[in-house]
Z-matrix of the N, CA and C atoms (Angstrom, degrees):
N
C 1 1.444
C 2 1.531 1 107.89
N 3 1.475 2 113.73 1 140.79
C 4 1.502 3 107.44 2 -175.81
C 5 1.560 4 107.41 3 -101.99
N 6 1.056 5 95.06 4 -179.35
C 7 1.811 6 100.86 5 -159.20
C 8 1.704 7 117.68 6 -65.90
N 9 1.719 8 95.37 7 -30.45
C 10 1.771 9 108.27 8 171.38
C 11 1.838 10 107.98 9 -56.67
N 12 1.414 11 119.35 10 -39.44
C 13 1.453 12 126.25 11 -151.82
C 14 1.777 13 91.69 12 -98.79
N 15 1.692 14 115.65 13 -18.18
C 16 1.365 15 110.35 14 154.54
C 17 1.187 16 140.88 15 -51.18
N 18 1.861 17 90.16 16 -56.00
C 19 1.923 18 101.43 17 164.06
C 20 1.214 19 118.92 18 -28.20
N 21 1.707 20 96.36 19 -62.73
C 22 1.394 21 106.76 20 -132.79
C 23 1.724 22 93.29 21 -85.87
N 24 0.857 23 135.14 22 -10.32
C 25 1.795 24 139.52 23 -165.87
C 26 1.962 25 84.89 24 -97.74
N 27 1.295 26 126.61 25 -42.74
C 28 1.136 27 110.66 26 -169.96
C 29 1.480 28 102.38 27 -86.34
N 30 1.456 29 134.23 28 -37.71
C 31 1.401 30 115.49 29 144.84
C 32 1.065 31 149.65 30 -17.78
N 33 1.659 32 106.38 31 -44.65
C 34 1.686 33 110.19 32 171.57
C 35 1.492 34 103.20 33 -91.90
N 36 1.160 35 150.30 34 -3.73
C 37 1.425 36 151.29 35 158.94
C 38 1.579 37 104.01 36 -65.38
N 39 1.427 38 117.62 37 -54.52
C 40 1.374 39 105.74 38 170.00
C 41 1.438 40 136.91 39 -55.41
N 42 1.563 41 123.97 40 -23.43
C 43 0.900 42 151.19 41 -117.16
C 44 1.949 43 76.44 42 -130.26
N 45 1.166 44 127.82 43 -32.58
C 46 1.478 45 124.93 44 -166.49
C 47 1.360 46 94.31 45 -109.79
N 48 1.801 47 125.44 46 -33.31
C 49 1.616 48 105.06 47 168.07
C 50 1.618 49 120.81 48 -91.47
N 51 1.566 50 117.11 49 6.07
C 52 1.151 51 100.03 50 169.10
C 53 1.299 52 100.95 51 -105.65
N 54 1.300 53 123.37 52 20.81
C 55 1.892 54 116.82 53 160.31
C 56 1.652 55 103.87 54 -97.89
N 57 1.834 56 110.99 55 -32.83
C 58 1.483 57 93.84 56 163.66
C 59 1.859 58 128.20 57 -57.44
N 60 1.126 59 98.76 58 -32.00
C 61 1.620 60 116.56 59 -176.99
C 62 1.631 61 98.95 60 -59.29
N 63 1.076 62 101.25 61 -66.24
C 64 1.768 63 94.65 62 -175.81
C 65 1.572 64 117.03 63 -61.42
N 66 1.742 65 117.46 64 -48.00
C 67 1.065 66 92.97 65 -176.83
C 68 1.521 67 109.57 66 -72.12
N 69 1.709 68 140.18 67 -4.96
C 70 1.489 69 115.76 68 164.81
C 71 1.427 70 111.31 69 -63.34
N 72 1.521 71 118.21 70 -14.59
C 73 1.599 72 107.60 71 -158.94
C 74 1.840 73 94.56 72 -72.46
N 75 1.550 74 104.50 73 -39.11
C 76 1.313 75 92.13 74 -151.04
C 77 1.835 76 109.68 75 -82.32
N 78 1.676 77 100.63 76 -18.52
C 79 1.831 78 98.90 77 163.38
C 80 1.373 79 106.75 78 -65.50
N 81 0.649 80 119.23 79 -16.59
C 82 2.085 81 122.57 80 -171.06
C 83 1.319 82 99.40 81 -70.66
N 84 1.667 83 116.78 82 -38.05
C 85 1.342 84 107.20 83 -152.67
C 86 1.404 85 108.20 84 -98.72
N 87 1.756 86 108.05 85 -3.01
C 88 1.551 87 115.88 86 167.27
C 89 1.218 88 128.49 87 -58.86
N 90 1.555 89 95.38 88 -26.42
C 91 1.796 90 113.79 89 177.60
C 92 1.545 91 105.12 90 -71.23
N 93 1.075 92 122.25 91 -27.95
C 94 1.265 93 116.90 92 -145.86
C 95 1.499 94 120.12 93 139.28
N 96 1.511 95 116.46 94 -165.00
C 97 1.730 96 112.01 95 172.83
C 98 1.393 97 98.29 96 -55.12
N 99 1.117 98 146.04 97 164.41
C 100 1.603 99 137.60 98 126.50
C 101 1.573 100 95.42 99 -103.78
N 102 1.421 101 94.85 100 163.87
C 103 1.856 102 141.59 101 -149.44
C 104 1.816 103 85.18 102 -76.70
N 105 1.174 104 122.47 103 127.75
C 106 1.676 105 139.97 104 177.93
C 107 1.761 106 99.66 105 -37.84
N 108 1.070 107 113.49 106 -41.05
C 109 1.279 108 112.11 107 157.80
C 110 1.554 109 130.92 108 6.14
N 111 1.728 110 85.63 109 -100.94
C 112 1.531 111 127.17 110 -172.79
C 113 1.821 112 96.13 111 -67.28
N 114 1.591 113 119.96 112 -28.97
C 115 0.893 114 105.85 113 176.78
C 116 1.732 115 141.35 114 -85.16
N 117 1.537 116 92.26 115 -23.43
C 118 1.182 117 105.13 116 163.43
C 119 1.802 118 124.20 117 -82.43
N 120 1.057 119 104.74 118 5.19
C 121 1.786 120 103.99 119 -150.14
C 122 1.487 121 92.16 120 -85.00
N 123 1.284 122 131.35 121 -17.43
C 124 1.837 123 129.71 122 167.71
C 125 1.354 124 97.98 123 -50.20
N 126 1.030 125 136.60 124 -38.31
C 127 1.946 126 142.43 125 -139.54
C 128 1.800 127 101.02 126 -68.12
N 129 1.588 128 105.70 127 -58.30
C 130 1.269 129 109.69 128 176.35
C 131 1.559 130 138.06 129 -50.27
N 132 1.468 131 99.31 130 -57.20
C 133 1.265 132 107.21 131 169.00
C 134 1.861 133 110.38 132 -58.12
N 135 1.347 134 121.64 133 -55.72
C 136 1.050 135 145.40 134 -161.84
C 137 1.824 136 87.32 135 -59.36
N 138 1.097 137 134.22 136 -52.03
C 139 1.752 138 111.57 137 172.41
C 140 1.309 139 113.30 138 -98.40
N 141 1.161 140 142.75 139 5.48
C 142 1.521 141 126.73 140 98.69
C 143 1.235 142 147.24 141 -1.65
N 144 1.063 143 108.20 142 -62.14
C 145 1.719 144 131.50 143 152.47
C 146 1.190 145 109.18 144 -38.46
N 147 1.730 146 113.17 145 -70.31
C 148 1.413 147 123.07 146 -142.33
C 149 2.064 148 93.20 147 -83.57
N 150 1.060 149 115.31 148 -3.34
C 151 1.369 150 110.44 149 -178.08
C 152 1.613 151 109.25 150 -107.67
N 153 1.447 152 116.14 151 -40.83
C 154 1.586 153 90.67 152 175.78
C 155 1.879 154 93.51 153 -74.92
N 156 1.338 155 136.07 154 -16.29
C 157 1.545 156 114.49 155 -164.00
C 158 1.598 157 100.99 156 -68.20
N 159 1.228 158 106.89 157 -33.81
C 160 1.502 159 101.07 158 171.66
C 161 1.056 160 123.05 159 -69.49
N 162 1.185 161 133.36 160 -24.69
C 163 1.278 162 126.99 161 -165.53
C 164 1.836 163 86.84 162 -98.55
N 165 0.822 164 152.25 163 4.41
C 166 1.766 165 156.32 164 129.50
C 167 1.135 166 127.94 165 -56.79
N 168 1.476 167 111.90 166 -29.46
C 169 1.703 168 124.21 167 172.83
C 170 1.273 169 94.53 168 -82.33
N 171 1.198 170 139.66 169 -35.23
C 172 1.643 171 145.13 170 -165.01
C 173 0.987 172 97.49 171 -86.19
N 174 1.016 173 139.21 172 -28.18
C 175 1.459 174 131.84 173 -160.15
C 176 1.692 175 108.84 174 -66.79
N 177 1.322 176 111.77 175 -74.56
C 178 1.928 177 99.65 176 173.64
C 179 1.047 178 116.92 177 -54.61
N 180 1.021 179 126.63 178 -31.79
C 181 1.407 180 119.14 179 -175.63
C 182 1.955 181 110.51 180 -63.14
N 183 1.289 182 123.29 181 -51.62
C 184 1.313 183 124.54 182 156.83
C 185 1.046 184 151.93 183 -51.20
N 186 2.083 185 100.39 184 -10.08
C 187 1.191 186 126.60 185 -169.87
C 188 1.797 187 91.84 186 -94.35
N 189 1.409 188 105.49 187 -44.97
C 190 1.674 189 102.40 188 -170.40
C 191 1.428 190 104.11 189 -83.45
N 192 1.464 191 129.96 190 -10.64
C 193 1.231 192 118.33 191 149.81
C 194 1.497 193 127.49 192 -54.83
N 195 1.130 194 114.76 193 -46.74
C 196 1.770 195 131.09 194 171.39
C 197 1.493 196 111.78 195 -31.64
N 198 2.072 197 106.44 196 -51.47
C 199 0.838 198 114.72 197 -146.98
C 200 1.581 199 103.73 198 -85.14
């Protein structure tokens, strides 16, 4: 597998635990406060995200530069 089809497969893995992350945040919050934890734990994945998505928006654009 080459490094483009890496991004993008570990992109959509992020993309399914930072929807688990949120939806625990928001059962958490049925209980009550939940623990800084549960609340922060979107943060990681979520700039994760925002760095391979960029580097996906960049991607044609660098490719027709190449060319």
């Amino acid at each position: 597998m080459n490094w483009n089809m890496w991004i993008r497969q570990t992109h959509r893995w992020l993309s399914i635990i930072f929807t688990a992350t949120v939806i625990a945040n928001f059962v958490a919050m049925v209980w009550g406060q939940p623990p800084a934890v549960i609340v922060y734990s979107p943060l990681l994945p979520l700039f994760l995200l925002l760095f391979s998505g960029l580097y996906m928006f960049v991607l044609p654009y660098t490719a027709a530069w190449r060319r």
